[in-house]
N, C-alpha and C positions, 0 to 999 in steps of 0.2 A: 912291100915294106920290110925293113929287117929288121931284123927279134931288137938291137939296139934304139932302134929308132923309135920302139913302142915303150922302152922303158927307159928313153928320155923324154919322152911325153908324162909318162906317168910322174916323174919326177918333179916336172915342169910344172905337172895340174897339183902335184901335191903342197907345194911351195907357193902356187897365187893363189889357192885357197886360203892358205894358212896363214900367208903374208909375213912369210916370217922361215929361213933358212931351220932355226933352231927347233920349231913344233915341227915343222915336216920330216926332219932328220929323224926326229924321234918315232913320230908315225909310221915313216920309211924302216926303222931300223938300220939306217945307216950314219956316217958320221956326216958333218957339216959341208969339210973340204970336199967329199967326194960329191954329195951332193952342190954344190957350187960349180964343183967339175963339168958334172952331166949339162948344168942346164947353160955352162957359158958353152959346150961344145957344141948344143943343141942352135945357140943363138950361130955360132958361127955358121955353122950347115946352113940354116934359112937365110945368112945375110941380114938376120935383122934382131935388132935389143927387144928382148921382150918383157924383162924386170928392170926395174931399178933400183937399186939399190943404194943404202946409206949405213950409216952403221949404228942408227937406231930401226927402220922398219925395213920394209920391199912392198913396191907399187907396182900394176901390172901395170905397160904400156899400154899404147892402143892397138898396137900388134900384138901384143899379149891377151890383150882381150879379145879377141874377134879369136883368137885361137882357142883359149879357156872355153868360150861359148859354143865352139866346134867341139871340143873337145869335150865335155862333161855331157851332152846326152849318149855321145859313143859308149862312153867307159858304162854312162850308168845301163845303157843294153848290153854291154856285157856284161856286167856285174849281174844282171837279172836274170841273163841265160845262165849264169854259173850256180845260180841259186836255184834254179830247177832242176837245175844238172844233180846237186846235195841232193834236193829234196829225195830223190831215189833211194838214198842210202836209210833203211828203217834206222837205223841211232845215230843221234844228232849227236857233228860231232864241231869242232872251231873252235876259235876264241870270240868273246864280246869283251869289247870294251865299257864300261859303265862310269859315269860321272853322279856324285851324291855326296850328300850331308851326313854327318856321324849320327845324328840324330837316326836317318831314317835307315841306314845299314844295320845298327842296332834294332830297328824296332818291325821292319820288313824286311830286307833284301836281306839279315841275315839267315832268319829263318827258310826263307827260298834256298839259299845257298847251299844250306844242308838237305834240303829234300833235292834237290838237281845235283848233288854229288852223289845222292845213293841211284837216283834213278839213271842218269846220263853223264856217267863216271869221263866218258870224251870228251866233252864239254867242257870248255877252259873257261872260265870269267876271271877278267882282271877291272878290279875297282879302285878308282880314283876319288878317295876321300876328300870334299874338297869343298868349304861351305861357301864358292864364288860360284857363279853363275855362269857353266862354259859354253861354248859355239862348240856342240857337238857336230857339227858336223865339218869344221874347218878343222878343229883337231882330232878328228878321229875319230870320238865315239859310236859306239850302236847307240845307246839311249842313255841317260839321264834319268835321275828321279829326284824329283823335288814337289812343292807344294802342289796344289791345283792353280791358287793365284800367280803363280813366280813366271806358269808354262805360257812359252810364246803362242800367238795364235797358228801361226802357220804348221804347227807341229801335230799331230797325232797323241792324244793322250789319255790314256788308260788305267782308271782309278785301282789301285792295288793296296791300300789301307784305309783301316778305320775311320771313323772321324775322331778328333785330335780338339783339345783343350787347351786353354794356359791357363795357369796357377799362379799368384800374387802369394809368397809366402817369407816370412821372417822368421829369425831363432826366437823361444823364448825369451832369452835377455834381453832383446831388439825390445818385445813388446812390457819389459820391467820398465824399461825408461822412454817407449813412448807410447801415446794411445792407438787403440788401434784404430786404421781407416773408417769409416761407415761409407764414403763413396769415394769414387778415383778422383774426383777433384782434390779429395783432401790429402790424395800422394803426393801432392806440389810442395808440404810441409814435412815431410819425411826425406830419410836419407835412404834413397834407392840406387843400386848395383845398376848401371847400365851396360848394353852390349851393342856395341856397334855391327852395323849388318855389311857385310863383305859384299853382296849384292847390287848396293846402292853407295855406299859408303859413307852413310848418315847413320847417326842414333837412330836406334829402334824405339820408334811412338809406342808406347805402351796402352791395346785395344782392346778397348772394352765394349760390350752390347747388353740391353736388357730393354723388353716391352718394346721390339722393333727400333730401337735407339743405341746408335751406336756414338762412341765416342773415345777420340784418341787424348793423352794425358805425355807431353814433356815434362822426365822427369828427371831430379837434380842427384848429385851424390859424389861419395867419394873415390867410387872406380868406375873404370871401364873397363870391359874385357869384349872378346873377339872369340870369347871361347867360352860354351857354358857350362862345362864342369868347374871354371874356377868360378861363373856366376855361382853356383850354388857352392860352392865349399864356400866365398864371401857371404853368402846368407847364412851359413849353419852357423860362422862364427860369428855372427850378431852384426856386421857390419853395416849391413843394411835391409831393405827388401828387396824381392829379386819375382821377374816373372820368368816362369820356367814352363816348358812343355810339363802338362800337368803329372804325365807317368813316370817324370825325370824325379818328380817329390814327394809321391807316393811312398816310398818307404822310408823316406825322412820324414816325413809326415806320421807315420806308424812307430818308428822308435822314438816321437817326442821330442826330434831335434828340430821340426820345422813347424811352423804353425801357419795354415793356413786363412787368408780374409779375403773379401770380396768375389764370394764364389760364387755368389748369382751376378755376378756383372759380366762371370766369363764363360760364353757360351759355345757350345761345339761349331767347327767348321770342318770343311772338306780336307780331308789329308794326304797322301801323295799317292802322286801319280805316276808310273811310266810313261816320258815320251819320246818320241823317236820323229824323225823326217815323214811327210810322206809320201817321199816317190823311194824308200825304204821298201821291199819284198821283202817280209819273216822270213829268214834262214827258219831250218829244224832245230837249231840250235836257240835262233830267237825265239821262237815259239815255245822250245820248251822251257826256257829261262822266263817265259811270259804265264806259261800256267804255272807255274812254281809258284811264283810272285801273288797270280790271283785266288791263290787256296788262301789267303790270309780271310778268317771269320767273318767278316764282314764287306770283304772286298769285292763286290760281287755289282756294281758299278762303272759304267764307263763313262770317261770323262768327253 
């Protein structure tokens, strides 16, 4: 085989996984045209189409598939003799890709950041802020972090934070002119902030639990955001009520600008997780990026 012919393959597999010219290009580090290049030259060598194309997606043929199926246990044995090949080297060094929520960058992955920059200063991590739900492993990621509920089953997932609350909280002024809740049915009459979930791309049901009973609450109002720092700046200034990760209003809560109710109705759950593929081998570099992660105080849990 010639060194060409291996890195029109790789091309090829990078592009039907992805399904899409524009995420592979990116993964690749190369441009679109040249990419495009490789894989119509690659078709022409075999005589045979093995994308299709349109100029909304790319479909693997059925020639393209019987070859992707060839071709993805090869790459992943060598991808796993190269990972043992690292493992020799005592400092972890690469990049990882990471997919995550602001939410949780903030409140895990960045504290990790800083302890794996002083210990394993070679070690690259690049993070993808990003509150949608990706296919790590079509676009390239090592892992993701997100909730314990969000993670697919087929993945590997390894609890690395706390447990995590939500808070039901309003400004003062909110509660001058109206009364406050005693239970979440009676949010249906209040004006609440809602956020729509990137995930699903529905309104966030607002969840509550108490005495083994749970229960979700549609709730009405005059904004929506996709973002929850302006959810809570529309609560501070009286516009409505707002649920928030509960440590997001802790200190609004403490300067008197937020007032919280309904705090026995919201009860801890499981908080995030790292996950990853798993026909996935830890690099040195993953591994260390993974204890970093699991030093957080109470992260001492696998999911």
């Amino acid at each position: 085989m010639r060194r060409d012919d291996l890195a029109d393959l790789t091309a090829f597999l990078a592009v039907a996984e992805a399904r899409s010219f524009t995420r592979a290009a990116a993964r690749l580090g190369q441009s679109q045209s040249s990419l495009s290049q490789i894989v119509r030259r690659l078709e022409e060598r075999l005589g045979l189409r093995l994308l299709t194309r349109t100029t909304r997606s790319v479909a693997v043929t059925e020639a393209g598939r019987q070859l992707l199926e060839t071709l993805r246990p090869a790459i992943d044995e060598v991808e796993a003799r190269l990972v043992a090949l690292s493992a020799l080297r005592q400092t972890p060094s690469g990049r990882l890709r990471i997919t995550t929520g602001r939410h949780a960058v903030e409140t895990v992955l960045w504290p990790a950041l800083e302890r794996l920059a002083r210990t394993c200063p070679e070690v690259e991590v690049e993070v993808s802020v990003d509150p949608a739900l990706r296919d790590i492993v079509a676009e390239g990621f090592d892992a993701g972090i997100r909730l314990g509920e969000q993670v697919a089953q087929d993945m590997i997932a390894v609890r690395i934070g706390a447990e995590l609350r939500m808070a039901v909280v309003g400004a003062p002024c909110y509660f001058e002119r109206h009364p406050r809740p005693a239970t979440p049915h009676a949010l249906t009459r209040h004006r609440c902030i809602n956020i729509r979930l990137p995930t699903a791309g529905g309104l966030y049901p607002w969840e509550f639990g108490k005495d083994g009973r749970t229960l979700n609450v549609r709730v009405e109002g005059p904004l929506i955001f996709n973002d929850m720092p302006l959810v809570l700046k529309a609560a501070t200034t009286g516009l409505g009520l707002a649920m928030v990760f509960e440590d997001q209003a802790t200190a609004l809560i403490a300067e008197g600008r937020l007032e919280r109710v309904l705090a026995d109705w919201c009860p801890p759950f499981p908080g995030y997780h790292l996950y990853y593929p798993d026909r996935r081998l830890p690099s040195p570099a993953f591994a260390a990026l993974l204890a970093a992660l699991r030093r957080q105080p109470t992260a001492d849990q696998a999911g």
